[in-house]
TORPA-864178 format. One line per 8 residues: their letters; for each residue y, z, x of C-alpha. Coordinates in steps of 0.02 Angstrom, whole numbers, plus 50000, padded with zeros to 5 digits. Layout:
<atoms>
A	Y/Z/X | ... $
</atoms>
This chain:
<atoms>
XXXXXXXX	49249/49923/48081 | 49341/49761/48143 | 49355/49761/48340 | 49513/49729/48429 | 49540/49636/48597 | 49546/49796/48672 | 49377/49863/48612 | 49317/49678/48658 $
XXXXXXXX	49387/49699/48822 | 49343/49871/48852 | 49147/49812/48811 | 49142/49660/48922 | 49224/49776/49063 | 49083/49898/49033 | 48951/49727/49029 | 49006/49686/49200 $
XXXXXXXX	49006/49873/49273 | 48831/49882/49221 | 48776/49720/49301 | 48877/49735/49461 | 48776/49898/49477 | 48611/49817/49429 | 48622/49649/49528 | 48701/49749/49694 $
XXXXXXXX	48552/49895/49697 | 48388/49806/49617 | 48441/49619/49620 | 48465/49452/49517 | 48283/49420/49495 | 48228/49605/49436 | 48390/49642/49337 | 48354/49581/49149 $
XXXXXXXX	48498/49587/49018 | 48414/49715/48904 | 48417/49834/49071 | 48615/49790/49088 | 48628/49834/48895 | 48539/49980/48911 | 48640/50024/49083 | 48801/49980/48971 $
XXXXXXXX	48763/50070/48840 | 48736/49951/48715 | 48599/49836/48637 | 48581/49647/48704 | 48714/49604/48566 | 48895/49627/48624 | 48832/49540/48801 | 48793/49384/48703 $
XXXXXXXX	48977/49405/48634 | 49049/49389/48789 | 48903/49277/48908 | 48808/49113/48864 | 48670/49180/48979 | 48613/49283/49134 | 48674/49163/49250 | 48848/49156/49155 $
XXXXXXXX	48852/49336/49182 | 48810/49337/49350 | 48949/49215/49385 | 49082/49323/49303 | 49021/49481/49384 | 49052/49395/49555 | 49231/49328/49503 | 49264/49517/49455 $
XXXXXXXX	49198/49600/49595 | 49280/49475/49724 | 49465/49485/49648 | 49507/49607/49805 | 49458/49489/49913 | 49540/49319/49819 | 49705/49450/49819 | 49676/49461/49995 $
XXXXXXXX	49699/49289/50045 | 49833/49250/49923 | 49931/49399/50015 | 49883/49318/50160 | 49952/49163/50142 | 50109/49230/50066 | 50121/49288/50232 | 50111/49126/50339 $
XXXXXXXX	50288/49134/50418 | 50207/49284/50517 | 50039/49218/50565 | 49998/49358/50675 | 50031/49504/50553 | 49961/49398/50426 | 49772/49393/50522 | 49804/49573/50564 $
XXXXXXXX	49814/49615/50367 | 49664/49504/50336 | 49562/49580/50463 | 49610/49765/50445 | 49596/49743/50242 | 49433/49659/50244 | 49370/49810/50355 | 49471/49947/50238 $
XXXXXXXX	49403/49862/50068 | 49220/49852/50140 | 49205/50018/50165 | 49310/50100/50042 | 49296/49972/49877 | 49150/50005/49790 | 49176/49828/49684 | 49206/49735/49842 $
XXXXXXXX	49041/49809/49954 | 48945/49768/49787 | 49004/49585/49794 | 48942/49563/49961 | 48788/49663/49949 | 48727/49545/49790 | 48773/49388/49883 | 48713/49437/50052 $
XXXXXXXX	48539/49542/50015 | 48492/49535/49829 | 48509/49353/49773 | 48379/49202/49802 | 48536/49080/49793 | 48456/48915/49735 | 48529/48745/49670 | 48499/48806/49497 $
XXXXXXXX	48651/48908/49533 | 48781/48772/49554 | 48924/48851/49472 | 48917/48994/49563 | 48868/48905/49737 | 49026/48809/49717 | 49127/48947/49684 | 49060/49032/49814 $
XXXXXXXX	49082/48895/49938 | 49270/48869/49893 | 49305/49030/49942 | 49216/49029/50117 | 49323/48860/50121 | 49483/48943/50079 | 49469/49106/50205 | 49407/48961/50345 $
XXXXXXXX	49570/48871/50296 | 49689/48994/50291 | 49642/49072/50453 | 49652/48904/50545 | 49823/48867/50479 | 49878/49043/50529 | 49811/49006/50688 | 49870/48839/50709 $
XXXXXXXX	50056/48926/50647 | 50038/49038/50782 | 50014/48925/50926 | 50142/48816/50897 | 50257/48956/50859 | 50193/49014/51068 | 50130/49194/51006 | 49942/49136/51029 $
XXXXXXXX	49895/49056/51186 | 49714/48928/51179 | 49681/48751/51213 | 49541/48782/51059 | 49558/48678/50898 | 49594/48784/50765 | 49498/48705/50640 | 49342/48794/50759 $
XXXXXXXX	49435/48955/50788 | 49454/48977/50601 | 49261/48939/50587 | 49248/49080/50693 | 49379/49205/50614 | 49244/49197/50457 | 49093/49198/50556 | 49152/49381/50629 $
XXXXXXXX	49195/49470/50497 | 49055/49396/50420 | 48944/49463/50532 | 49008/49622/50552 | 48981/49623/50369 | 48810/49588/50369 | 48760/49684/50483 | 48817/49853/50434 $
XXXXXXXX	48775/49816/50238 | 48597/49782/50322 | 48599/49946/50423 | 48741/50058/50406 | 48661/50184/50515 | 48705/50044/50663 | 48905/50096/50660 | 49021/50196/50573 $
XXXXXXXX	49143/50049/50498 | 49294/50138/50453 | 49279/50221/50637 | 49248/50061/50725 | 49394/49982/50625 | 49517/49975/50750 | 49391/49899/50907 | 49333/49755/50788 $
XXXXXXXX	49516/49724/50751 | 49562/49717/50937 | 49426/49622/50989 | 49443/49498/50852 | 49598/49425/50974 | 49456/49418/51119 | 49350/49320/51015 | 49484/49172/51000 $
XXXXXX	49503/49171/51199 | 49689/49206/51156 | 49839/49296/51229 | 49951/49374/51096 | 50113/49363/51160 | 50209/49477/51021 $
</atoms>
């Protein structure tokens, strides 16, 4: 039977459900591709069809599983004429998507506690690293935007205080994918949102 796009689509969806599962609960290094086929469904066959290799996979389930997250800052920066409801979004989405966004937990979880990233990665280390550029980026401009705009009140570069707008959330992050026990995220929402504006030794003035 001849396959369509949408049966070749449908299979590479169901490729990269069955790695993002594999990679996020056992690893890169233990996760082989005839344990993704067999998690898929299929043989080793239709993931040649669509991937050159593991690491080609790996790279694509990434992309996929972080397309919440590049949304997120393209929403973001749509939003730049309000800086301040702009890092608000950012902050309280980031929160909402890690704890309720299977996909984007996943994403974090491979990057974060299941992946030896070495040099032999490159592709994905520079995609990886463009990102974490672009959310550092964005947040100083917002912040810089609100400044000079008088809602936010610091003698602090920006370029630093977006540094540390990553940082946090990063390390909130972290730390409850480590030990989710620690907190209850979607309870302690609202605190790590406040206190982000503590963090930038700011006074919001709206």
């Amino acid at each position: 039977m001849r396959r369509t796009k949408e049966d070749a689509e449908k299979t590479r969806q169901a490729v990269l459900e069955a790695a993002l599962t594999l990679f996020s609960r056992d690893g890169y290094s233990l996760t082989t591709l005839s344990r993704i086929a067999r998690e898929a469904g299929f043989s080793r066959g239709p993931i040649y069809w669509h991937f050159d290799s593991k690491d080609d996979l790996y790279e694509a389930v990434l992309s996929y599983s972080q397309e919440p997250l590049e949304a997120l800052v393209a929403e973001c920066r749509a939003m730049a004429n309000t800086p301040i409801d702009a890092m608000d979004h950012f902050i309280e989405r980031w929160l909402w998507l890690l704890a309720n966004d299977r996909k984007y937990r996943q994403s974090f979880e491979i990057l974060l506690n299941k992946t030896e990233l070495t040099e032999a990665m490159g592709r994905t280390l520079a995609r990886e690293r463009e990102l974490t550029r672009s959310i550092v980026t964005l947040f100083r401009s917002l912040i810089a935007s609100a400044v000079s705009k008088g809602l936010l009140d610091t003698d602090e570069d920006p370029e630093k205080l977006g540094l540390l707008s990553y940082t946090y959330l990063m390390g909130i992050t972290q730390s409850w994918l480590f030990l989710p026990e620690l907190f209850s995220l979607e309870q302690e929402m609202s605190f790590f949102q406040r206190k982000f504006w503590n963090l930038l030794t700011a006074s919001r003035t709206v």
